[in-house]
N, C-alpha and C positions, 0 to 999 in steps of 0.2 A: 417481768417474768422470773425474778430470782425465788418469791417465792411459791413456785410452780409447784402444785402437788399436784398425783394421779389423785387423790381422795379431796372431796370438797372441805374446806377446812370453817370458809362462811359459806352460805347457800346464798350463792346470786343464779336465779331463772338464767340469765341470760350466759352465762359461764357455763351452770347445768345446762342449757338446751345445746352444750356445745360438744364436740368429737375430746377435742384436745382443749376447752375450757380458755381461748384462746379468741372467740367471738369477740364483734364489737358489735354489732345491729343483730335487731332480732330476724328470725327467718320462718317462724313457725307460729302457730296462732296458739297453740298450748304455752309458748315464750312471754306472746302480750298478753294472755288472759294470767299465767304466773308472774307477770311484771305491777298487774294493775290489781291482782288480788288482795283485801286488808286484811289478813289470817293473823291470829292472837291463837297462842294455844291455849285448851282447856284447862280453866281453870279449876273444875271438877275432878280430874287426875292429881290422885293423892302416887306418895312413894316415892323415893330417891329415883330421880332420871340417872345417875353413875351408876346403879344396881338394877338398871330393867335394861331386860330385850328385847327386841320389836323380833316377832315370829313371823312369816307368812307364806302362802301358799299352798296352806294345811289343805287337808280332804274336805270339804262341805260336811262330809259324815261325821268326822273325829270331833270329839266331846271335849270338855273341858279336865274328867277324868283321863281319859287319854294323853293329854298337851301334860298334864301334871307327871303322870308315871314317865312319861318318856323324858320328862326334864328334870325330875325330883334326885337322879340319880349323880348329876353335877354336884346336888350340892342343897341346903336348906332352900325354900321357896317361902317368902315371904307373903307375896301377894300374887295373882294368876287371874287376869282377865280374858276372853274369849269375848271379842266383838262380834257381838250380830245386829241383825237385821232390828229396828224398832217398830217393824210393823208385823214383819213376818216371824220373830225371831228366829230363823236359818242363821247359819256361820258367816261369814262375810270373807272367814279364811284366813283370818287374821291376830295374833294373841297378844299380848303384853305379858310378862314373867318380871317379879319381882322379887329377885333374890338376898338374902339376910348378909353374903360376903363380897366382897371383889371378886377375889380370886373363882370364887364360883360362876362366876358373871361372864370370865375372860374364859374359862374351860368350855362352857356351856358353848359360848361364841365361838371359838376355836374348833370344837365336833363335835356340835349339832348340826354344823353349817351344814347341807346339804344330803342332811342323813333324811333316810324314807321312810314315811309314817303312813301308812293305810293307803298305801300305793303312790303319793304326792313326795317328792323331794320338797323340801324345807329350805327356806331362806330365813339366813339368822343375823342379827348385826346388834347394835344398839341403837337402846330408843335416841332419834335426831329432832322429835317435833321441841322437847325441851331444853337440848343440848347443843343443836347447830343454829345458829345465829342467823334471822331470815329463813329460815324454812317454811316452804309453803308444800301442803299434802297435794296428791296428785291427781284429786277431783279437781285441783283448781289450777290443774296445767304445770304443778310441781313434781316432787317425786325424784328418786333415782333410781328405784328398783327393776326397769323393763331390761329387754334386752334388743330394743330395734336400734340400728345406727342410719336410720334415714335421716339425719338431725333434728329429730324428737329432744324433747326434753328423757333424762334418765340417768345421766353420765356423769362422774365424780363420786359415785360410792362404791363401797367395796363390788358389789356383784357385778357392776360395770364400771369402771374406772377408767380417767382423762388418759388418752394416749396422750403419749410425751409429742410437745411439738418437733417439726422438721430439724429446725435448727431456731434454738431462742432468740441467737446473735442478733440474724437478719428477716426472720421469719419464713412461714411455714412456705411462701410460693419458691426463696430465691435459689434454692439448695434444686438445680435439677437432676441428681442424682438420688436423693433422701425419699425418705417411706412413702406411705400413700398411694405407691405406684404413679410419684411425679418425674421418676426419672425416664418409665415406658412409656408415658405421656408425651414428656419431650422427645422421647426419639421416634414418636409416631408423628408430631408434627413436622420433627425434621424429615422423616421420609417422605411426608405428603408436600414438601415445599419444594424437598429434591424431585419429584415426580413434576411437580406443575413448572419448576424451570425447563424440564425433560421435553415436558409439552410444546411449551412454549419456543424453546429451541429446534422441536421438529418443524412447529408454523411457522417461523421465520425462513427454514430450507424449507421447505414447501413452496413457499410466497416469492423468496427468491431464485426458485429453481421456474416459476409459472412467469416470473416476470422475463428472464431469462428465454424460456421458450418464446413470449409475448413477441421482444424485442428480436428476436431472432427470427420470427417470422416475418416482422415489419422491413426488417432490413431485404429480405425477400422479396418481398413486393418493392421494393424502394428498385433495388436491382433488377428485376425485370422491366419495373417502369422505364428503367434507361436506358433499360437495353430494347426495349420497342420505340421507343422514342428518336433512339441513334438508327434503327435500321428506316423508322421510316423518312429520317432524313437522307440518308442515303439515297435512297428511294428518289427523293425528289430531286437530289441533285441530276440524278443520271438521266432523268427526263427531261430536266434543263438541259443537257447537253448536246438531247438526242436536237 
């Protein structure tokens, strides 16, 4: 774990399918279908990958004139693609920008992030299909862009990024005090173990108090049995006598 990033640095499914990228077995079937997928990227995508952006989220509606004017003002634009549909041609919601500088690149990514275009916030970052090592897109169970933490695959990029483990030392279970809400955890089990010893300590005074009354009664009976037993000796003697 030394070198722990919040941001995935190689793209492993099984790391990304994880809270804090800290997994070892998979747990999710979008995990094995991105563990067993053979993704090559397109080789058809011309342009520098260190000078494109990966856009997404846009409107269904917004044009390609639109994505241009809203981005053209970072900086020269090189190249601008808008992915659609190949059947339908509809937007898919998703753009590629390929800009002529760096620095135009890092500004664009820096505040466009999240800015509102035809009613949609915008998700902005850099392209990772040619850049991050093992990337698999997330038809095929890849991806980091969602935002659910049920341990989906998603986790390691910027929009959602690896929580930091518990404690790297000793790992994420031994710290019962540390994040996740493993320290209210442990004090709910400790209360529910002090309740059942609680329990258990009442059924044994219970159990002992019932054997108690039990033998307490026995000796009762034992006690009268002797004491009729003596009077009716008594009894017999004095009629011997008579």
């Amino acid at each position: 774990m030394v070198d722990w990033s919040p941001i995935a640095k190689v793209y492993d499914p099984l790391k990304a399918g994880s809270i804090d990228g800290t997994d070892v077995e998979p747990h999710d079937r979008a995990v094995w279908r991105a563990m067993g997928a053979r993704y090559k990227p397109n080789k058809g995508v011309v342009g520098d990958p260190l000078l494109t952006l990966f856009v997404s989220r846009l409107n269904p509606q917004t044009t390609e004139d639109k994505v241009h004017q809203v981005f053209s003002k970072y900086g020269d634009i090189q190249r601008l693609r808008l992915v659609r549909d190949i059947v339908t041609g509809f937007s898919k919601g998703y753009a590629f920008i390929e800009y002529r500088e760096e620095r135009s690149v890092v500004r664009a990514r820096r505040d466009a992030n999240k800015l509102v275009v035809d009613q949609h916030e915008l998700f902005v970052d850099f392209e990772q299909e040619r850049t991050l090592k093992g990337w698999v897109p997330r038809r095929l169970g890849g991806g980091q862009g969602g935002k659910k933490e049920s341990g989906q695959l998603r986790f390691g990029g910027r929009d959602r990024p690896f929580r930091k483990p518990i404690n790297l030392a000793v790992g994420p279970v031994q710290d019962r005090g540390g994040g996740g809400g493993g320290g209210r955890e442990w004090e709910r089990q400790g209360g529910r173990d002090r309740d059942r010893d609680r329990d258990r300590e009442d059924r044994d005074r219970h159990r002992e108090a019932e054997w108690g009354n039990s033998r307490g009664r026995r000796d009762d009976r034992d006690r009268d049995r002797d004491r009729d037993r003596d009077r009716h000796r008594d009894r017999s003697r004095h009629r011997d006598r008579r």
